[in-house]
N, C-alpha and C positions, 0 to 999 in steps of 0.2 A: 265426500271425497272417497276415491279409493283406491285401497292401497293392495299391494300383490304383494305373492312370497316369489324373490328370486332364486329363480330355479336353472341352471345351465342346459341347455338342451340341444339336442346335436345338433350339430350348421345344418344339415339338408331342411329341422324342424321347423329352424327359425327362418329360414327362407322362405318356407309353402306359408307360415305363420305372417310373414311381412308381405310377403306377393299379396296375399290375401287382404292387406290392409291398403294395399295402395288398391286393387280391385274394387275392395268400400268407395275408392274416393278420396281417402285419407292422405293428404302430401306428407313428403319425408321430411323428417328433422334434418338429415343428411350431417351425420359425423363422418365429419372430415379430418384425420389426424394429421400433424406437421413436424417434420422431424427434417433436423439437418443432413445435410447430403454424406458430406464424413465426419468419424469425431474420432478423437486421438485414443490410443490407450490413457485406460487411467482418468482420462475426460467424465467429468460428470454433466449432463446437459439436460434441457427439456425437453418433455414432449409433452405436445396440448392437443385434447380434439376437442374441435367447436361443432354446435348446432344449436338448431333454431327454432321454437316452439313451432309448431306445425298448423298450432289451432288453440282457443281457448279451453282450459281448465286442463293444461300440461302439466300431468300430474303422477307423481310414483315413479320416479324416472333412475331408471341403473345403468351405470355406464360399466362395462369389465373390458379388461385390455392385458396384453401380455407383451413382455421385454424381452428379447433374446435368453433363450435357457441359460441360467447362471450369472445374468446379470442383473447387478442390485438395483434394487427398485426402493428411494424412498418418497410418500407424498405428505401434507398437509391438507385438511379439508379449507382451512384459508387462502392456500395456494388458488382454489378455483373460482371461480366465476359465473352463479352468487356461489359462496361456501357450501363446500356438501361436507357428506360424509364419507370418511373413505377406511378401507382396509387395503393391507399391503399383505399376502401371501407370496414369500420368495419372485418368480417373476410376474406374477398375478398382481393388479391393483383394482379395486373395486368403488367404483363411485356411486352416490345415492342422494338423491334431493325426494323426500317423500311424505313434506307437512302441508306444501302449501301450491294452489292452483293458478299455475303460471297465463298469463294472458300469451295471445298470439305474436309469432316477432319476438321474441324474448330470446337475446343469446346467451348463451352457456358456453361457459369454458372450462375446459377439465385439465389441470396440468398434474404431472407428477416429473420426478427426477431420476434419471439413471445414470448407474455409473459403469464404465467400461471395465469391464478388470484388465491390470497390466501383462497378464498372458495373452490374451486376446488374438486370435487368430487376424492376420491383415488380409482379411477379406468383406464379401458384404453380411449383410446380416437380415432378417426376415422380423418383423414387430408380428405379431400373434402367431406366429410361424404352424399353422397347422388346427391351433385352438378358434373356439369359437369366442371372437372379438364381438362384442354387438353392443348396442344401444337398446334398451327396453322399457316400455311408458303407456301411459292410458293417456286418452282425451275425454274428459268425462268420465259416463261409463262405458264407452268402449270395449269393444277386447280387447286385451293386452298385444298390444304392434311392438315388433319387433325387428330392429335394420342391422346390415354388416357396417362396420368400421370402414370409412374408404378414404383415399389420399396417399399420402408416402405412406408405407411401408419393407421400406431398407432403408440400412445406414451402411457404409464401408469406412471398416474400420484402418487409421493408419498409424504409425509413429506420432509419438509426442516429440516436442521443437522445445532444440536446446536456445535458451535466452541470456541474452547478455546486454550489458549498455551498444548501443547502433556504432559509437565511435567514441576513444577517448584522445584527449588535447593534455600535452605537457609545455611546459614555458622555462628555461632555461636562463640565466642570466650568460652573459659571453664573460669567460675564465673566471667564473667564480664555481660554487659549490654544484654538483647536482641537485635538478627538481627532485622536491620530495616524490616519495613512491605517490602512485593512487591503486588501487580497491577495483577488479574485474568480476565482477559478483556473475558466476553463470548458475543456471538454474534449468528443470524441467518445467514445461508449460502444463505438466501436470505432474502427482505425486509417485509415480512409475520413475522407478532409478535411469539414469543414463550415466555410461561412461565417457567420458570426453577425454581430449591430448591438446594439445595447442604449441602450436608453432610459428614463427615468425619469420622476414625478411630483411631486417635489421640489425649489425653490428650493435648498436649502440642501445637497444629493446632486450630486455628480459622477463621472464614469467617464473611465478616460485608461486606454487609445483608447476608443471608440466603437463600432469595427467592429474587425474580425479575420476570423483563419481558424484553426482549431484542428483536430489530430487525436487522438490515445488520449494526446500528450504536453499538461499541460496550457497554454494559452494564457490570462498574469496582466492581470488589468484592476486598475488603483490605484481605490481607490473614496477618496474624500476629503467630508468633512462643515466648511461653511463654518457655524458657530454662534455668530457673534457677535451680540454684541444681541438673543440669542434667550431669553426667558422661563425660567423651570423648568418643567416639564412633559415628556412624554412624545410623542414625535412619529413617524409611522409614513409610508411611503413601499414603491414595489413601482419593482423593477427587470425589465423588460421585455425580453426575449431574443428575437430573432427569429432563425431559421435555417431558410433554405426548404429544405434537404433534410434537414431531420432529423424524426422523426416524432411530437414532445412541443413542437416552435414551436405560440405564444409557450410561451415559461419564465419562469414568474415566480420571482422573488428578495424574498421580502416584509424590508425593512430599517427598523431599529428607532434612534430618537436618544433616551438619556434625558438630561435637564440637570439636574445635579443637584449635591449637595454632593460634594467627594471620601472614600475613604478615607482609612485612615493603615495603613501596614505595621510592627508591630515585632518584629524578627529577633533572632537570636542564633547566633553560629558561636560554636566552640571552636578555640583553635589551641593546636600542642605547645607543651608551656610546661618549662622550670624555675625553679627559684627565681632570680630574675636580679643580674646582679652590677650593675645598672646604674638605671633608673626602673621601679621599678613598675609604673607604671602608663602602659605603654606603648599609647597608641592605632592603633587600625590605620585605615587609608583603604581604603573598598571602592567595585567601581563593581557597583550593583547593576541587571537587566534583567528586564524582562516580556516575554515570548514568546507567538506564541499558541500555543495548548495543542497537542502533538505534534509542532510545527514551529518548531525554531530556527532558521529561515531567515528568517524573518518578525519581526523585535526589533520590540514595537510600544512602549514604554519606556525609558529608561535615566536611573539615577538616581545619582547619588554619594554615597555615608554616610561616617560613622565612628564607629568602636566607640567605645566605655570599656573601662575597662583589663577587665570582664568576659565582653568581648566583643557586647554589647547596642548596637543600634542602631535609627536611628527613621527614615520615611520619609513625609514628608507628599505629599499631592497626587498619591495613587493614583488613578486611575479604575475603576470598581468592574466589574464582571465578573471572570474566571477567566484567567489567567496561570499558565505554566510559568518560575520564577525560578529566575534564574541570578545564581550569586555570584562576583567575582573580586577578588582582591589583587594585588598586584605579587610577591609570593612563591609564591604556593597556588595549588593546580590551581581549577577554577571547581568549585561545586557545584549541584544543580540539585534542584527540588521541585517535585514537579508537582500543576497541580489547586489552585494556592493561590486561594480566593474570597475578593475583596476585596467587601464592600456597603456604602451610601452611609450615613457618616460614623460608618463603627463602624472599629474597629481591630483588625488579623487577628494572632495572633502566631502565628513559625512559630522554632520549632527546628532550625534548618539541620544542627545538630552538630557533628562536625568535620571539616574539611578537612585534603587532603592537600596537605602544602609540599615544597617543594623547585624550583620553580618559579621559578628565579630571571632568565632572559632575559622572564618574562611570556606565552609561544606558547602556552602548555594542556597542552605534553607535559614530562616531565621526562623529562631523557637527557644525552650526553654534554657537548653546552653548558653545560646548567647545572654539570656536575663542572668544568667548567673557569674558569666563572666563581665557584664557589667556594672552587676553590684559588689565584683570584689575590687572595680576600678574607682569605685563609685567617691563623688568630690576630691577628686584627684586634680593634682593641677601643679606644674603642666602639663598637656595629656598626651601629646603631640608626639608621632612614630619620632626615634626608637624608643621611647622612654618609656611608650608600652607596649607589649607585646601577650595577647593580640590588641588593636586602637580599638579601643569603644569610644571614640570620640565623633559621634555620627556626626555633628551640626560642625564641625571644625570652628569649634571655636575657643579650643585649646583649652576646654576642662569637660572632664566628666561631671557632668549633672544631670536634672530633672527631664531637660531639652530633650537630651540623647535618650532615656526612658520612653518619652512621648515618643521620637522619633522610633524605635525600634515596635512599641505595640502598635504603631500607625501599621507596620510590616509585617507585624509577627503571624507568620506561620504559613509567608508567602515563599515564594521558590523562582530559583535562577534560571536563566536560560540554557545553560552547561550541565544540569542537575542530572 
């Protein structure tokens, strides 16, 4: 095999050097770079150029390329296709595959990563802008051939795009409380700051703040719906986003108020049971919560029940749209359903099943606390809320013992859904 030292050499060199090799006879590898047409400030994106062994024992092969002056260039030799080796000098990147003798037909893919800086002029922009881009390799023992980089080279640079949810939905009960607030999380489409303002067309719609500044983390607006006095019916409003450097101002936010009757939820958990030395027909207290769907950071509910000795419970004065419900007791880790549709004044039942106990400080985790607040309850009897506080009586069966032990290391050191 053989291998060359890479040597940069003026574009007129490398040209009479490649003319000359296609003269031999020699077909071109043909690097072709691929680059998207625009990319935001701040955007970090790819760039790949491909080529193609020309001939048997494609060998020593250096690929160099350059990024717009000042823009950061980072690669991995994994990133390409087989793996090479690469160097990263400021906007220079330098590829190298130079151990082993490629057969003919063989594609290569060279990617590296750039990133726009958020100054960034909004215009186009030049890939080797002036330098000598080239492809360099032997075939056997050849002379050393050498080809220009060909394909896209420009990019046009624009604004980065302020993001938000596409539209949000509130549900209203007719002359009862207002709907809970929800969460308008706007954000930059890349880490480039953007200012925004937001305005609306509705009396009964408000936004807290008003303005901001947001980057790729997102910045929360409380949206709140004032619906008293307001009729049944269906009521539509658009949330107006203004952000002078971003490149989708205005952004509308189309939002939705229905007033209407509520649903009803009716649940059902299972908890360990055995035949109990104490009431039968022990009731449990739960506090139960709507989240919005994906996000339990967002509680936009919370409701209190309590079972029957079956463990069946009811919850009136749902507000009908889609909630992720979360369960919790003073014993049991939480448990959580997702996707539960509630619609206007029907009633959804959902089978939670059964819950894991052992949970007796109430945190979500069960671990060595609760072993210790069980052993200060421990052969107690009767065991039954309120007589202790917190219940370590996992098995309900109206006394602390061995059961309840077994039940909690069957748990221990599992965790809640709410955690």
């Amino acid at each position: 095999m053989r291998l060359f030292r890479l040597v940069i050499s003026l574009t007129a060199v490398a040209i009479i050097v490649f003319a000359a090799g296609i003269a031999l006879g020699q077909p071109p590898a043909n690097a072709v770079r691929a680059l998207p047409d625009t990319v935001e400030r701040g955007e970090q994106f790819e760039v790949t150029v491909n080529f193609t062994a020309p001939g048997d024992e494609f060998n020593s092969i250096a690929l160099t390329d350059f990024a717009p002056d000042g823009w950061d260039v980072t690669a991995s030799g994994s990133w390409s296709t087989p793996s090479a080796t690469v160097n990263v000098s400021g906007n220079e990147v330098q590829f190298s595959w130079w151990t082993q003798l490629w057969p003919s037909g063989k594609n290569f893919t060279a990617l590296y990563k750039v990133t726009v800086p958020c100054d960034a002029d909004l215009t186009n922009y030049t890939f080797d802008g002036g330098n000598a881009a080239f492809l360099a390799y032997y075939l056997g023992n050849s002379s050393q051939i050498w080809e220009n980089i060909t394909g896209d080279s420009n990019v046009t640079v624009v604004r980065p795009a302020i993001c938000s949810a596409p539209s949000i939905s509130f549900y209203a009960a007719y002359n009862e409380t207002n709907p809970p607030n929800q969460t308008l999380e706007l954000r930059s489409s890349t880490p480039c700051m953007l200012n925004w303002s937001l305005s609306d067309d509705a009396a009964w719609l408000n936004e807290t703040p008003k303005n901001g500044n947001c980057t790729d983390v997102p910045s929360p607006v409380v949206l709140s719906v004032n619906s008293s006095g307001m009729p049944f019916g269906n009521y539509t409003a658009n949330i107006t986003i203004q952000s002078p450097d971003a490149n989708n101002s205005p952004r509308i936010v189309p939002v939705t108020l229905q007033i209407t009757t509520t649903g009803i939820l009716k649940g059902q958990v299972s908890f360990p049971r055995v035949e109990p030395k104490g009431d039968p027909t022990w009731e449990t207290g739960l506090v139960v919560k709507g989240f919005e769907p994906g996000n339990l950071t967002n509680e936009l509910w919370s409701k209190n029940a309590t079972t029957n000795n079956t463990g069946i419970f009811t919850i009136e004065d749902v507000y009908p749209g889609i909630y992720d419900i979360g369960i919790k007791n003073w014993t049991c880790l939480s448990v959580l359903n997702t996707s539960v549709a509630f619609t206007v004044a029907n009633v959804t039942v959902v089978d939670f099943g059964e819950v894991l106990e052992g949970d007796a400080n109430n945190d979500d985790i069960i671990g060595s606390s609760d072993y210790s607040l069980l052993s200060f309850a421990y052969n107690t009897w009767p065991a039954g809320p309120p007589k202790w506080d917190p219940n370590c009586d996992f098995n309900r069966d109206d006394y602390v013992g061995s059961s309840d032990y077994s039940i909690l290391s069957l748990n221990y050191n599992k965790w809640g859904a709410l955690y």
